[in-house]
N, C-alpha and C positions, 0 to 999 in steps of 0.2 A: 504493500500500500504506500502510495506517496503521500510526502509530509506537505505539512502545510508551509506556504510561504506570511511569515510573522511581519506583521507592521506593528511597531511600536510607538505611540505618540502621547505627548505630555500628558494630557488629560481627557476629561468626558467632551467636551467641547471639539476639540480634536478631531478625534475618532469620530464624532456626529459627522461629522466636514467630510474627513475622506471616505466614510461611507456614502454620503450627499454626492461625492464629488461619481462616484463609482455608478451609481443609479443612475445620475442624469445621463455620463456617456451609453448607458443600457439602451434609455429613453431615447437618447439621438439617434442611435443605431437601430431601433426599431425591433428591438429584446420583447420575449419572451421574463415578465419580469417579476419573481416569485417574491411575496413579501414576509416579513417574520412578524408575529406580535409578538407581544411585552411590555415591557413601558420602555426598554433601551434604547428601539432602534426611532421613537417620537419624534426625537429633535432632524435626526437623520432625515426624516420625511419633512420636516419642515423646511430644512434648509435648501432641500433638493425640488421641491416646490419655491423656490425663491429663485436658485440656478436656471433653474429651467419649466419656465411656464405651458409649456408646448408639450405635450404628450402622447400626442394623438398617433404617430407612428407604432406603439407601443402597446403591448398587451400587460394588465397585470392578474397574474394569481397569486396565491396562496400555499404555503410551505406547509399549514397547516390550522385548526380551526377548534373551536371550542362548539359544544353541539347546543348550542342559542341561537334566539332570533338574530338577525342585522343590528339592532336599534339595542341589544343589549350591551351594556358596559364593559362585559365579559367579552367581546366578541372582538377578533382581530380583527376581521373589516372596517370592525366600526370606528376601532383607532386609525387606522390606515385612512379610510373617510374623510375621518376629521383633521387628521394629520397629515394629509397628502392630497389626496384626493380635492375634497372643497377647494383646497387653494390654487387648482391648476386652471389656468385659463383653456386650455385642448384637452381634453379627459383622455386615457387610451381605452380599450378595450377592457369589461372589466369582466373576470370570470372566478368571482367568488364561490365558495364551499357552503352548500347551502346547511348547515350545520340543524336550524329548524328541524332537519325532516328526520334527524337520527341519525345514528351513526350510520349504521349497514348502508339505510338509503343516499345520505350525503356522499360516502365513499362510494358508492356505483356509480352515481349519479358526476361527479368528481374525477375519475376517471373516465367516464363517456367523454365527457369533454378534452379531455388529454390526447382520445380517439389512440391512444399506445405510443403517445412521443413524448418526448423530453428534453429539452435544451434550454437556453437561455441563461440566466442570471439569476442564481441565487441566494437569497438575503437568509441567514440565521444567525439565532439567540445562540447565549449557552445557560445554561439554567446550574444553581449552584452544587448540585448533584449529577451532573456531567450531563443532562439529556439535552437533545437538541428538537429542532421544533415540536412534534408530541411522540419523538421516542425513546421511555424513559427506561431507565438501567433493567437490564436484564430483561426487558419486557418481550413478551413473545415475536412481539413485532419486527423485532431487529433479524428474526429468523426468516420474513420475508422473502422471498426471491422473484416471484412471480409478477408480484401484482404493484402498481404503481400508489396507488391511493391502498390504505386499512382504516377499521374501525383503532381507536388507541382508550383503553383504557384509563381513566385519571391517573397521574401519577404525584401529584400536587395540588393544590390549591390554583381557582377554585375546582372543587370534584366534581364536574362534568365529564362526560363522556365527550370524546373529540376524532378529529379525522386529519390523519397525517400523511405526508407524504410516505416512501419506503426508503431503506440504503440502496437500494437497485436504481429508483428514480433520483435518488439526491446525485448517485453515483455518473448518472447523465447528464446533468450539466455542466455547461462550455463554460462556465465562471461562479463556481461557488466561495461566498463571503463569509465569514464571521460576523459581528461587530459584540465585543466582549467589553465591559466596562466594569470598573467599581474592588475592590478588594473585594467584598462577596464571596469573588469569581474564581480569585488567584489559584486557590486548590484544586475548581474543576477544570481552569485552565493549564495548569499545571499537568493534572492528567491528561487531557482532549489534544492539545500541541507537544507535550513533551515526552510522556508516556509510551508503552506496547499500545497497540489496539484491543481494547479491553469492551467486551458488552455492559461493564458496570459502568462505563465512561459512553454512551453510544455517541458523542462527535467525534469521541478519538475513533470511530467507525467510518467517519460520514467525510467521505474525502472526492470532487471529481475523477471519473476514471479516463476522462477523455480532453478536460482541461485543467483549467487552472483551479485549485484552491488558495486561497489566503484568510488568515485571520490577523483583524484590527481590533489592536489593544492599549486601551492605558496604561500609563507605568503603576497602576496599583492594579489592575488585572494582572499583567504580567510578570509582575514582582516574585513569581514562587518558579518559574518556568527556568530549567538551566539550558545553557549554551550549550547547544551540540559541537559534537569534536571532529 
């Protein structure tokens, strides 16, 4: 498995930037453009909404989804919406997870639309117990191979049932991202970059097999990470 390429930069501020910076060339390029919830990558969406008001080249989806309506608080869309979306003057394409209907059916229905492809850009969390969009340690899901979209099990707050992508689908895209911030992180970062590839850790799983990966980091995310030799 390839490693990831590490960006290190001063602070939360920072890293908002050069992940801002990385989206909008997605958006100019007319990317296939997956997005992460949480509250991390917020600022990210806003700044990348200010770089670049134009969208309409651009398709966005979803890395993965909490099983609520749109208009719920809990719901990535709905931050991405507000944090992205609203402020674009050209909207792209927008192919949300329709999480309302349930998992099983969101996950079919989530994959229909993927029609069996995979490409584009990227965007993931790391969550402080190593899991990445909703696949969390040891979870059955990581055994995946088949299928592009699964149902995911809660693995954290809040406990809903949710619908994620797979390692097989993360594994096909042409530009997968990080954006890691906060001390929190430092340990799961430490594992996820610097680590074996471990199912207790599933981003140290989660790597492009056909392009690029990189993860962007604060110096207090990164702070636990050793220098490879």
């Amino acid at each position: 498995m390839s490693s990831a390429q590490l960006v290190v930069v001063d602070g939360f501020e920072e890293a908002a930037h050069e992940t801002a910076e990385l989206l909008v060339a997605a958006a100019r390029r007319g990317d296939w453009i997956f997005l992460s919830g949480g509250s991390t990558p917020r600022r990210a969406y806003q700044l990348a909404a200010e770089l670049e008001p134009d969208w309409s080249h651009a398709s966005v989806w979803w890395g993965d989804e909490r099983c609520v309506p749109p208009d719920d608080e809990r719901s990535n869309f709905r931050l991405a919406r507000e944090a992205l979306l609203h402020r674009l003057a050209q909207l792209p394409v927008v192919h949300r997870i329709k999480g309302e209907l349930g998992a099983e059916e969101a996950a079919s229905d989530y994959e229909g639309e993927l029609a069996g492809d995979m490409h584009g850009f990227v965007l993931l969390g790391l969550g402080p117990d190593g899991h990445t969009a909703s696949l969390f340690p040891n979870a059955p899901s990581l055994d995946e191979r088949e299928r592009l979209v699964v149902p995911a099990e809660p693995g954290l707050e809040p406990f809903v049932e949710r619908v994620t992508l797979t390692l097989p689908a993360l594994a096909a895209a042409d530009e997968l991202v990080f954006l890691v911030t906060g001390d929190d992180k430092a340990e799961a970062a430490a594992r996820a970059f610097g680590g074996e590839p471990d199912p207790a850790t599933p981003a140290s799983l989660t790597r492009s097999s056909r392009g690029s990966t990189r993860a962007i980091l604060d110096r207090a995310a990164a702070a636990r990470i050793r220098p490879s030799r």
